[in-house]
LOLUMBA-539633 format. One line per 3 residues: number of its first residue (from 1); for each residue x, y negated, z negated of N, C-alpha, C. Coordinates in steps of 0.001 Angstrom, whole numbers, plus 500000, padded with zeros to 6 digits. Layout:
NUM) X,Y,Z,X,Y,Z,X,Y,Z; ...
//
This chain:
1) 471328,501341,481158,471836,502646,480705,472018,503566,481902; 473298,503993,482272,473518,505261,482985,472553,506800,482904; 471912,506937,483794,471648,508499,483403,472722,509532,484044
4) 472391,510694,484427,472838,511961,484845,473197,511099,486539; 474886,511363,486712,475029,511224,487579,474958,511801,489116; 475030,511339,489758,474601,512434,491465,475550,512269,492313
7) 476102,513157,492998,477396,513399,493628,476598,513314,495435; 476926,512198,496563,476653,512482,497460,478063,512332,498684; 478164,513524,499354,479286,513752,500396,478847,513173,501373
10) 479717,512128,502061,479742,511266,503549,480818,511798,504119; 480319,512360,505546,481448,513463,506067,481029,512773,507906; 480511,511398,508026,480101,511134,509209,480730,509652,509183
13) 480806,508895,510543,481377,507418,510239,480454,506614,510391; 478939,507111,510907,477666,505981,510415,477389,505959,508807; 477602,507443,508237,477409,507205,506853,477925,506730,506175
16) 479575,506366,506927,480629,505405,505704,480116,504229,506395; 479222,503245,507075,479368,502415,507729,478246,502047,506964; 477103,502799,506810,476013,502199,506499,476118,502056,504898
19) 477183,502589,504288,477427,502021,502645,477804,500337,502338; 478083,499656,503471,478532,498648,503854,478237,497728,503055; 477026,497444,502230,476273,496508,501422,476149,497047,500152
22) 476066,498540,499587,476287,498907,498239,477800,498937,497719; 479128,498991,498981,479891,499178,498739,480167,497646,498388; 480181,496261,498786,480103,495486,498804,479907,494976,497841
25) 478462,495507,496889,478443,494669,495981,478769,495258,494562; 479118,496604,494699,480636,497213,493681,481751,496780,493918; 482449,496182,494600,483347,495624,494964,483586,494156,493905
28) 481736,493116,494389,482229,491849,494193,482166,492184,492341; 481500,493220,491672,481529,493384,490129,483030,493393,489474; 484420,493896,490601,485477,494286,489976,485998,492854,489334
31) 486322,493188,488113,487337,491694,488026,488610,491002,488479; 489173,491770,489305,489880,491527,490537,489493,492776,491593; 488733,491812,493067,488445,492652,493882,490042,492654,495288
34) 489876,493658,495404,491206,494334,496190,490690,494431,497414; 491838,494126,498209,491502,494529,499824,491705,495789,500053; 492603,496592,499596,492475,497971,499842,491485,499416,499389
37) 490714,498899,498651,489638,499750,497693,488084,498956,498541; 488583,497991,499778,487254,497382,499892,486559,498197,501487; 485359,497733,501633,484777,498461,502935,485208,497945,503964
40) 485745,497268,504042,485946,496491,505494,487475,496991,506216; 488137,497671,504733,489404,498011,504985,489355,499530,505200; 488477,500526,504544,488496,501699,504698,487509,502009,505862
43) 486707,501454,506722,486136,501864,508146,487170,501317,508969; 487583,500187,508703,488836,500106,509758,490095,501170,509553; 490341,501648,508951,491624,502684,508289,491160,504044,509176
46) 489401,504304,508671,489193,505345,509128,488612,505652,510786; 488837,504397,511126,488482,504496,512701,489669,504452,513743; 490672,503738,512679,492559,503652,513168,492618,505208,512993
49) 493064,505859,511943,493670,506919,511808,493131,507922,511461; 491687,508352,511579,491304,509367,510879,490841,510423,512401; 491428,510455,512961,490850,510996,514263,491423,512706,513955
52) 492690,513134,513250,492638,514156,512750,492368,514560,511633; 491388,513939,511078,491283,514442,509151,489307,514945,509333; 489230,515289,508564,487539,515247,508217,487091,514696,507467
55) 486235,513561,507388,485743,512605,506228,485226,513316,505495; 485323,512772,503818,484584,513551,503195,484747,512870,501772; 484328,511696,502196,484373,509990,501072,483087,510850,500067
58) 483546,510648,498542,482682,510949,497755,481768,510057,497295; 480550,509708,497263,479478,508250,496224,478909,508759,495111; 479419,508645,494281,478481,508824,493136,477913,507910,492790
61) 476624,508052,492597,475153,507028,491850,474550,507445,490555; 473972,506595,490214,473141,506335,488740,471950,505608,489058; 471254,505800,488688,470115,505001,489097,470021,504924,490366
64) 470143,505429,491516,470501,505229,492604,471457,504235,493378; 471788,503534,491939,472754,502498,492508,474341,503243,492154; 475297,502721,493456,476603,503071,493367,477349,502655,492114
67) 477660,503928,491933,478899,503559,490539,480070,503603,490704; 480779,505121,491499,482064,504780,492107,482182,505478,493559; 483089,505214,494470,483588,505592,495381,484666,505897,495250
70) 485431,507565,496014,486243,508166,496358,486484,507957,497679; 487067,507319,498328,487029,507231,500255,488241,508269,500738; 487912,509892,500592,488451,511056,500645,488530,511643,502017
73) 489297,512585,502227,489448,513103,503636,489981,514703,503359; 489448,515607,504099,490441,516755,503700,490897,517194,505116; 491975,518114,504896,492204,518575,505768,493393,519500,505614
76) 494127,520146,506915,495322,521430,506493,496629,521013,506620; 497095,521138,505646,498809,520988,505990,499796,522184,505844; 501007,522519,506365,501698,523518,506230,503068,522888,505704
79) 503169,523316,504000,504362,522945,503112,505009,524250,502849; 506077,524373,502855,506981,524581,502206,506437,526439,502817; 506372,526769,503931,505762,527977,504763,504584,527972,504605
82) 503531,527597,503528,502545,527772,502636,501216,526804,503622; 500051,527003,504555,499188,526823,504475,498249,525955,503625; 498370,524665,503477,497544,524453,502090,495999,523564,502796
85) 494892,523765,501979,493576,523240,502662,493889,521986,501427; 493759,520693,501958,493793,519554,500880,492750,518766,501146; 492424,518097,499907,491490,516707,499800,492520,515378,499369
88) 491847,514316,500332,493184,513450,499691,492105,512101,500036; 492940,511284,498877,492466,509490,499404,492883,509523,500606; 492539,508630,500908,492532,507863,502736,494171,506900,502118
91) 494946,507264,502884,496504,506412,502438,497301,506405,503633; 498059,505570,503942,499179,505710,504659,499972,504879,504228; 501037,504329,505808,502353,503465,505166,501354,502429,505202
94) 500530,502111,505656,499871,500810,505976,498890,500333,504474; 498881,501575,503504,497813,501236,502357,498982,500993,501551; 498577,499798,501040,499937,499284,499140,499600,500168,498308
97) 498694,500706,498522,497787,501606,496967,496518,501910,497681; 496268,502748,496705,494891,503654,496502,494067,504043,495210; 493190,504247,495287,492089,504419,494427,490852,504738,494433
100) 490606,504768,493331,489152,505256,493391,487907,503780,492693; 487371,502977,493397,486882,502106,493025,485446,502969,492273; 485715,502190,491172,484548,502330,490201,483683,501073,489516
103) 482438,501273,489090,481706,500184,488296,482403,500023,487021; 482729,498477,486869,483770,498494,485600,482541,498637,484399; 481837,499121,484305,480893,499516,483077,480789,501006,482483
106) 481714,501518,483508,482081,503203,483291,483164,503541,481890; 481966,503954,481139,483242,504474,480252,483999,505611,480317; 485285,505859,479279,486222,507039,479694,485758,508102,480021
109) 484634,508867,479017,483569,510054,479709,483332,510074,480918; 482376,508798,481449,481741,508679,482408,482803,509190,483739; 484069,508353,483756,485013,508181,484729,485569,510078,484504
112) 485352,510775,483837,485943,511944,483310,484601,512743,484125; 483732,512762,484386,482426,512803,484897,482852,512992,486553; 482947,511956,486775,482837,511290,488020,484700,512216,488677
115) 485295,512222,488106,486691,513037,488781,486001,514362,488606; 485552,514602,487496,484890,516519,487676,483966,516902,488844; 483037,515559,489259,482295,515679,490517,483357,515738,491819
118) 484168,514945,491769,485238,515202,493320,485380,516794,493480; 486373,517298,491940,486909,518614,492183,485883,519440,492547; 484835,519487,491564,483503,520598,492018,483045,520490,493615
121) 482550,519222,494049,482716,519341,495268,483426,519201,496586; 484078,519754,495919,485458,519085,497249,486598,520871,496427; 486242,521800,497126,486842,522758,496597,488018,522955,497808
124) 489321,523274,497599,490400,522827,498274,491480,523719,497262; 492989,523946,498122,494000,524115,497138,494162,523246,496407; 494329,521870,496827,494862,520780,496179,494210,519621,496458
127) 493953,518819,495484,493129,517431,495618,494196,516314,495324; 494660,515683,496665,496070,514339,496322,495250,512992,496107; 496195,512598,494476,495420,511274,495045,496704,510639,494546
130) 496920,510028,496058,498132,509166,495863,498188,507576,495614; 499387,507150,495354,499331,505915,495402,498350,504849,494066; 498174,505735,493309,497222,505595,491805,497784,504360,491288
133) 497620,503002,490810,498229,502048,489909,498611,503132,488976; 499664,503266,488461,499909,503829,487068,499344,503691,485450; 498864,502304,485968,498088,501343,484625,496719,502020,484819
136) 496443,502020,485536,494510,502560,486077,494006,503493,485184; 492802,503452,484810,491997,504510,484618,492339,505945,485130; 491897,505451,486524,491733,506753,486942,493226,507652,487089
139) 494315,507241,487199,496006,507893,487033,495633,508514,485561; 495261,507643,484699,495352,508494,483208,494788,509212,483063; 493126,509450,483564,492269,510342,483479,492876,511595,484579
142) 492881,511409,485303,493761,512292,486302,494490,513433,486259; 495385,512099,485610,496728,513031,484368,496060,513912,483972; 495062,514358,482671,494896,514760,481676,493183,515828,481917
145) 493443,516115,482998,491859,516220,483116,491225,517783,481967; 490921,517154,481594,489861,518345,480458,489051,519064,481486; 488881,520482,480567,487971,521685,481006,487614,521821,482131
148) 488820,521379,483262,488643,522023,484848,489745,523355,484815; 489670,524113,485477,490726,525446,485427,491203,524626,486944; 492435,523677,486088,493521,522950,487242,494864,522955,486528
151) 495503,523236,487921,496554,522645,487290,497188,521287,488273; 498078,520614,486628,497789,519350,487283,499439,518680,487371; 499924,517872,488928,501002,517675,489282,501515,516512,489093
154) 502218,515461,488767,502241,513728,488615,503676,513964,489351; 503978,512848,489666,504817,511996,490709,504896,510810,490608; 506212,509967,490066,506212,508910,490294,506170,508350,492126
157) 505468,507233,492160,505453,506766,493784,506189,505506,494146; 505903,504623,494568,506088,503023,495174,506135,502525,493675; 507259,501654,493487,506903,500538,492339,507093,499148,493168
160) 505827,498282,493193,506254,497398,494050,506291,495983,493399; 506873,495352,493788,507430,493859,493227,505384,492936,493690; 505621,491889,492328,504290,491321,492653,505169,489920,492101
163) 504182,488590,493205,504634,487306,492412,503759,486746,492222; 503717,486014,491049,502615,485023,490475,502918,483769,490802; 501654,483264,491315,501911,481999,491818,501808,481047,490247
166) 501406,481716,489353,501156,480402,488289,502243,479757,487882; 502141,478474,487936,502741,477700,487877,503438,477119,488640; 504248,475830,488933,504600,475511,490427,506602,475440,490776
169) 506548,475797,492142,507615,475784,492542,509193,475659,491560; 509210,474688,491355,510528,474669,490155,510409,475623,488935; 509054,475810,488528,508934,476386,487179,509211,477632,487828
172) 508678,478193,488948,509292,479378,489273,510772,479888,489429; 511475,478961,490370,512555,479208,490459,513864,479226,489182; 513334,478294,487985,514074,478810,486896,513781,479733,485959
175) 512933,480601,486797,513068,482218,486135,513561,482896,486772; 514094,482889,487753,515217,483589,489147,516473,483479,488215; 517690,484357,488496,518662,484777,488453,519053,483426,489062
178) 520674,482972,488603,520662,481951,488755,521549,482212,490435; 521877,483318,491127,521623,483651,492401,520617,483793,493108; 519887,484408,492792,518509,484153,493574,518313,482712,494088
181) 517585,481920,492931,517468,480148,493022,518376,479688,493746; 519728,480148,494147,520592,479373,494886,520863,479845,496354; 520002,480532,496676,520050,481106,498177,518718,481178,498378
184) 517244,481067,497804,516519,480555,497948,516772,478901,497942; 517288,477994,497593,517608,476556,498109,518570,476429,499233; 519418,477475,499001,520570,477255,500543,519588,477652,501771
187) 518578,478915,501767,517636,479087,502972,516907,477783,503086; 516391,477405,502315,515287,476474,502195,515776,474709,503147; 517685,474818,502847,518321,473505,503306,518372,474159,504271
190) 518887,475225,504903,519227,475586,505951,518357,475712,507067; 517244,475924,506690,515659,475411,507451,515703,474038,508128; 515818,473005,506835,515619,471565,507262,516621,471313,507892
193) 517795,471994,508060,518994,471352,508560,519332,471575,510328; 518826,472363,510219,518644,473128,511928,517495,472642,512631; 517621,471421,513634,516693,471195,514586,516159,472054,515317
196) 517319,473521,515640,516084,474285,516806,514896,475174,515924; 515187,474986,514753,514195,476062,513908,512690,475327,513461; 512239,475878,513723,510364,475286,512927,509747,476433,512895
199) 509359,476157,511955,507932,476987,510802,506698,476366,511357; 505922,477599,511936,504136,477090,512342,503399,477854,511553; 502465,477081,510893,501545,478192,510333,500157,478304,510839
202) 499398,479469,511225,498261,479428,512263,497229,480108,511586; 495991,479821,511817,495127,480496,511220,493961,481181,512341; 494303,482170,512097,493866,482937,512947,492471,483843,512406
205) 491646,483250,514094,490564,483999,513153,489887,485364,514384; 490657,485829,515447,490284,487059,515819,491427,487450,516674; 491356,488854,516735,492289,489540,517612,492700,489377,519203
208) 492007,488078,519506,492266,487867,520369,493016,486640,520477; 493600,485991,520019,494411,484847,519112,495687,484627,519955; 496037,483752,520696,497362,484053,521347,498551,484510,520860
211) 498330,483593,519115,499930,484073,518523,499976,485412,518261; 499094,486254,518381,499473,487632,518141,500297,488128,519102; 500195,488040,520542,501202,487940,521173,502967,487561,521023
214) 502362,487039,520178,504128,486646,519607,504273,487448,518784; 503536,487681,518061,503747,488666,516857,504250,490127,517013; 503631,490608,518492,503921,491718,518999,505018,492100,519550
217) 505236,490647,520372,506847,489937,520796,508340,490524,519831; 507804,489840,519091,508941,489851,518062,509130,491356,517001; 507987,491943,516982,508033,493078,516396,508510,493872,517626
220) 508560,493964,518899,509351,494753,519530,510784,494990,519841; 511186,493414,518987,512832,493149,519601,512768,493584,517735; 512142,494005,517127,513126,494420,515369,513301,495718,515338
223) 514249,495967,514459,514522,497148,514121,513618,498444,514037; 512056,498267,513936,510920,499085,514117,511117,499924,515397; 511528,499113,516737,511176,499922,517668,512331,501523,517463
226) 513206,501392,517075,514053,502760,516507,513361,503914,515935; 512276,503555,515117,511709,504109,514473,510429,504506,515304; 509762,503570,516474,508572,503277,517128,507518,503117,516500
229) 507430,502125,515111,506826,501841,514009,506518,500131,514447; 507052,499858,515616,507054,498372,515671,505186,497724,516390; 504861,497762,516401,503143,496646,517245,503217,497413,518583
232) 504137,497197,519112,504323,497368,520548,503853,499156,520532; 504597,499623,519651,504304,501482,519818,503237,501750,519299; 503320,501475,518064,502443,501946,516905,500744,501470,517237
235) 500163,501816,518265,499131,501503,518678,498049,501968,518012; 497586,502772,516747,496876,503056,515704,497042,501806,514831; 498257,501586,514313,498211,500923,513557,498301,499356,513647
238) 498706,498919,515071,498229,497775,515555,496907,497786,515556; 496040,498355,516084,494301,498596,516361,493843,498755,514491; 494518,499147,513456,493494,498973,512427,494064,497263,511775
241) 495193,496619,512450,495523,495415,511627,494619,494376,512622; 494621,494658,513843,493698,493814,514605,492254,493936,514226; 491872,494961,513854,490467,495290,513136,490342,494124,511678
244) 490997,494292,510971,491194,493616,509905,491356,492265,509897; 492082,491710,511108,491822,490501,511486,490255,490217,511810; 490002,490967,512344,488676,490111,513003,487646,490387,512066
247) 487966,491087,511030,486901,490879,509971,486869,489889,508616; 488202,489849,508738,488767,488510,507882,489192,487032,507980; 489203,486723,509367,489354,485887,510298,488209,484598,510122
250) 487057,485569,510791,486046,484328,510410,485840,483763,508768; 486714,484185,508007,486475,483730,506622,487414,482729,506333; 488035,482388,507450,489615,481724,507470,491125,482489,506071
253) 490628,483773,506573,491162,484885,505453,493135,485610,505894; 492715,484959,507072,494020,485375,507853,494829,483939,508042; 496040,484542,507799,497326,483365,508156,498638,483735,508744
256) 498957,483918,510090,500062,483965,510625,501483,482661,510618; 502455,483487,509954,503547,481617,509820,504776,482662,510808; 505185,481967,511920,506116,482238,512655,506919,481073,512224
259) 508396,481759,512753,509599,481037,513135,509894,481249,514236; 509985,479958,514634,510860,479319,516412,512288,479514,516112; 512949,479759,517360,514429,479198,517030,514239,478443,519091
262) 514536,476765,518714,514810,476598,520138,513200,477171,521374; 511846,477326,520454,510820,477407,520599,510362,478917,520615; 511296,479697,520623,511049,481282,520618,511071,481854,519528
265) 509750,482599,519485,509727,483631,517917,510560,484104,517684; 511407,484215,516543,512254,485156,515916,511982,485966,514592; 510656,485212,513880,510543,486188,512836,508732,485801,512384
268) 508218,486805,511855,506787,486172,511201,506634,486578,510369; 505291,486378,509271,504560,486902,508491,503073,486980,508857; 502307,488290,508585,500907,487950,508750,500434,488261,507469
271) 499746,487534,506941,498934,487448,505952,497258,487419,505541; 497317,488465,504673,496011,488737,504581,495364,488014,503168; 494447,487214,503199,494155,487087,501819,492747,487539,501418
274) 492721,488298,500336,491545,488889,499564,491339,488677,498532; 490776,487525,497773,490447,487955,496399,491633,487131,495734; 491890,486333,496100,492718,485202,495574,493969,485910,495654
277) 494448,486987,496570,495764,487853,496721,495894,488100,497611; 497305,488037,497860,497740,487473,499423,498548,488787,499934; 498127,489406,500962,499074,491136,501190,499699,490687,502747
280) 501207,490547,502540,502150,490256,504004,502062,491724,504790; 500523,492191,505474,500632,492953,505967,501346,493469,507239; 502161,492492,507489,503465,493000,508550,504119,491900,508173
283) 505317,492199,508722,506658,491303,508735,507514,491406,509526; 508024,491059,510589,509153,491307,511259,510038,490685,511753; 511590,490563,512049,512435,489717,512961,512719,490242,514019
286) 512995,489472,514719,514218,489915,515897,515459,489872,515896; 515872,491213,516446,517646,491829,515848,518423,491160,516505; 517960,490090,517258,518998,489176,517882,519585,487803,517589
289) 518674,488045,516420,518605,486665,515319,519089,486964,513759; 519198,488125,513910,519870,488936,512315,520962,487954,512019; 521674,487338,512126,522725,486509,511862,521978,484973,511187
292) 520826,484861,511634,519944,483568,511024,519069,484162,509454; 519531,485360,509413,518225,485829,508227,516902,485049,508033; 516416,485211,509528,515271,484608,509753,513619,485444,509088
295) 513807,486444,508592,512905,486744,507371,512770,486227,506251; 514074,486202,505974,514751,485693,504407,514442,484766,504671; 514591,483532,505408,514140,482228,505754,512498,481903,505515
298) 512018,482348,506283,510447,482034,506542,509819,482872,505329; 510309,483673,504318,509829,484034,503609,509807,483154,502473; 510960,482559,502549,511518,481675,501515,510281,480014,501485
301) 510452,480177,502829,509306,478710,503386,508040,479309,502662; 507536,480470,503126,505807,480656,502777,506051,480759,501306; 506573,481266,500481,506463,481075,498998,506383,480133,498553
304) 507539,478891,499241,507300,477445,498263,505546,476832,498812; 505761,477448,499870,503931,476812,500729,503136,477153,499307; 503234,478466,499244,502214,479145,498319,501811,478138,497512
307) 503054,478116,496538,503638,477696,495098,502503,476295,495139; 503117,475183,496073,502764,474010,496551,501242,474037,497119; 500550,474588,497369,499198,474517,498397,498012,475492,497492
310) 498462,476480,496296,497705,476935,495446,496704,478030,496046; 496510,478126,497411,495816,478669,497992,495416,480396,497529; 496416,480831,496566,496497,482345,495898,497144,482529,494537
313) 496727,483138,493850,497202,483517,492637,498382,484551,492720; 498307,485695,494065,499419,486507,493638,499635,486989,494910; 500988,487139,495136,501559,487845,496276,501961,488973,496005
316) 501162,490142,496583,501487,491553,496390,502435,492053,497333; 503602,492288,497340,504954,492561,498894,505016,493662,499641; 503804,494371,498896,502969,495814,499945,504078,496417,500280
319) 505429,496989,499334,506184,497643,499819,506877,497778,498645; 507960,498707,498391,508759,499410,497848,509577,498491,496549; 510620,499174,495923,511027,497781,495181,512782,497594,495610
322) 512181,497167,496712,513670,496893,497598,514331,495765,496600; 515568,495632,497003,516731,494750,495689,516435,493149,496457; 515957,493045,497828,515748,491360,497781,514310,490874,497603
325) 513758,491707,497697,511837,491497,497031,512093,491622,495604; 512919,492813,494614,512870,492846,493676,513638,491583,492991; 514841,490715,493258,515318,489343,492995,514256,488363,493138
328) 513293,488630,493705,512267,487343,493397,511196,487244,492332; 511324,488491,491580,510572,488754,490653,510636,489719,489622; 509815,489371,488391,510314,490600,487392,509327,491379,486650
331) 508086,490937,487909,506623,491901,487436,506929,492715,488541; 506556,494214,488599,506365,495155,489438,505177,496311,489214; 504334,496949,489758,503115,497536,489814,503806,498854,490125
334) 503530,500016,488879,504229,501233,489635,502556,502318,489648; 503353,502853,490499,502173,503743,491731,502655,505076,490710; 501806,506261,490895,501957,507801,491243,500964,508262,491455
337) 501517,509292,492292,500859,510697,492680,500094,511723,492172; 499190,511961,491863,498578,513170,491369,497637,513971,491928; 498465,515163,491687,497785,516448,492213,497301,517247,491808
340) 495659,517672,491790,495176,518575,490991,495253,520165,492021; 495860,520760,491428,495992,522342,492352,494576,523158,491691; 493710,524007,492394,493012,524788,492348,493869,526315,491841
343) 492838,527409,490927,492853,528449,490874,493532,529386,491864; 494502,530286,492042,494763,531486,492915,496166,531203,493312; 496808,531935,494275,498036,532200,494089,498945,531184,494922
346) 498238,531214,496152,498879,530074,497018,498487,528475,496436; 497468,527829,495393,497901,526737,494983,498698,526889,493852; 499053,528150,493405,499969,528247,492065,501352,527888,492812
349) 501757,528802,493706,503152,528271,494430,503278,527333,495182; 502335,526749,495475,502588,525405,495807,502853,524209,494916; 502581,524341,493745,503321,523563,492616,503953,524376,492418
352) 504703,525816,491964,505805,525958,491147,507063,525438,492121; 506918,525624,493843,507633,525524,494559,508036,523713,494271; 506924,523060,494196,507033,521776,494435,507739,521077,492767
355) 506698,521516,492030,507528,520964,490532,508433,521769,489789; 508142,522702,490050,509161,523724,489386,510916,524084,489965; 510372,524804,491263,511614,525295,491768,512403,524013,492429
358) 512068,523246,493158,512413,521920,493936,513072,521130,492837; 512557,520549,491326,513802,520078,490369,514738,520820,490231; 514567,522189,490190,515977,523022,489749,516854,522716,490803
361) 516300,522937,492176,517302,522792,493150,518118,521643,492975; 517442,520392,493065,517826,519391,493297,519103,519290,492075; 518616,519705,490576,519393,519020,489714,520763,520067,489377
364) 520581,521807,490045,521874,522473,490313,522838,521958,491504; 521862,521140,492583,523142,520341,493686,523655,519419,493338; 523270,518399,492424,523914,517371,491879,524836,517975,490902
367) 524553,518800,490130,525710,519654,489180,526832,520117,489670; 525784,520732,491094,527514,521044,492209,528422,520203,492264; 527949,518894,492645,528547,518236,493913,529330,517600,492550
370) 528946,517280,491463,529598,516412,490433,531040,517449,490069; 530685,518538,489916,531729,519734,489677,532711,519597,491342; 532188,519558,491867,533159,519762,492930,533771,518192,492916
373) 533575,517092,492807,534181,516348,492226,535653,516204,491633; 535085,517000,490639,535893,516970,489058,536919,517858,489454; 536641,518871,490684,537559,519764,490535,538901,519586,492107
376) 538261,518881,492910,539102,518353,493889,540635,517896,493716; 541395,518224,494335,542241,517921,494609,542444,516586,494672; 543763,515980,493823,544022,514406,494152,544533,514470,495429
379) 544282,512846,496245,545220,513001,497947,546531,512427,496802; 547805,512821,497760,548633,512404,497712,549276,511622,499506; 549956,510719,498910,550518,509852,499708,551792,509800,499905
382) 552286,510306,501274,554150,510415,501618,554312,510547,502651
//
């Protein structure tokens, strides 16, 4: 039996470090445990990127034992002219999702409990918690929160494509569009048919691994470096995926599959597996090979691997629902946003600005632009 729950603030990185073993074994209770809701992923996250935020991960206990974790951060942002002091999950481009891991023995009260403890202590304009499964508990409770003086913001986010490995290879592919299946087999011949091309798959078990070198290789010649999002720049976020390697590594939890062309990298996948779910936490080609659709290729290879070798139940594509991730599948996981705004004037205009005035805008410029349309002049030709 639950008693009266207790709200304790970790605002230090020995104190998120030393949760290491309670967090752990709330984790192994979930009935699917996640790499992104787990400890090994949020001290590495928060030692990559938290160098400007202030920790301020919430634990609530019962019995002294952990019931749920918030892995929270606050800090100041300036929107829309407006100053705002926020509390937010720990998220970036690098997290698929976010949440609030809880003991699945929490009932709806309880979990209604446990969000009233964040807001009470964690007083802020606005409390974000992004990246919510939409299906979750905690998005619905969120939504709807009773007898806090909030007001409360939703956002659809990421809907991302997921594939199930059940069942094998063929049975999959005749649930594909009958395009899909046929350029997944034309990649698949086009693999075997090309002597300079080979598929390696490596298992890598620390950051010091040679093929990462390639990995870094090839993420510098892709389209990332434009952005300076590629390994080579992005030196935060190289340092929390190398972290993650070496904690998943010795479990034989990590799997790097490059493509050669003629013995030189042109494209990879690194793969993380947690929990019988497999997250392609990078991906990249080289733009000098764009003519080989050497992603599309080696992506095409590691799926039938999957399919064939059983090694995972589900491939999560840790990204958006782009139209050639979304052709491989017709389950998708949708995300949102929710924002609880605090009492007073500057979190009032920071939602009316954000939900209020910002749709009007948007949906009087599309009214424009459709009217200006309609009202244009035909070209003529003479």
């Amino acid at each position: 039996m639950l008693n009266q729950l207790e709200y304790r603030r970790i605002d230090t990185r020995e104190g998120l470090a030393s949760l290491g073993s309670q967090w752990a074994e709330l984790d192994a209770q979930q009935v699917q445990p996640l790499l992104p809701l787990s400890h090994l992923w949020h001290l590495a996250w928060w030692d990559s990127f938290g160098a400007n935020f202030k920790l301020a991960l919430g634990a609530v206990l019962s019995n002294d034992k952990l019931v749920a974790i918030a892995p929270l951060y606050s800090t100041n942002v300036r929107e829309r002219g407006l100053c705002l002091a926020t509390t937010e999950l720990a998220s970036n481009g690098y997290s698929p999702f976010s949440d609030i891991l809880l003991a699945p023995n929490l009932t709806t009260s309880r979990v209604d409990e446990v969000l009233e403890l964040l807001v009470v202590n964690n007083p802020c304009d606005v409390m974000r918690l992004r990246k919510l499964p939409a299906d979750g508990i905690v998005a619905k409770r969120a939504s709807q929160v009773d007898g806090l003086d909030l007001t409360i913001g939703v956002e659809t986010s990421l809907k991302t494509p997921i594939i199930s490995f059940a069942g094998d290879w063929q049975g999959y592919l005749k649930q594909l569009s009958s395009s899909t299946r046929k350029t997944l087999r034309r990649r698949l011949k086009f693999l075997d048919s090309r002597d300079e091309l080979e598929v390696q798959q490596y298992k890598v078990q620390s950051s010091t691994d040679p093929v990462l070198d390639d990995v870094v290789a090839v993420s510098s010649r892709s389209w990332k470096v434009e952005t300076k999002t590629d390994l080579a720049n992005d030196q935060a976020g190289r340092e929390f995926v190398w972290r993650l390697i070496d904690d998943l590594g010795l479990k034989n939890d990590v799997v790097v599959w490059v493509l050669h062309s003629n013995g030189q990298p042109v494209a990879f996948e690194l793969l993380l597996h947690y929990g019988g779910i497999v997250y392609p936490i990078r991906a990249d080609y080289d733009q000098a090979f764009a003519s080989l659709s050497p992603g599309s290729v080696l992506m095409a290879h590691v799926l039938k691997n999957m399919f064939e070798t059983g090694v995972a139940h589900t491939y999560d594509c840790c990204g958006d629902n782009y139209a050639y991730l979304r052709s491989l599948t017709k389950q998708t996981r949708q995300y949102i946003d929710v924002e609880l705004f605090s009492p007073g004037l500057r979190p009032a205009m920071a939602y009316a600005m954000k939900y209020q005035l910002a749709p009007m805008v948007r949906t009087l410029s599309r009214q424009t632009r459709n009217v200006a349309r309609l009202v244009a002049p035909a070209k003529t030709w003479f």
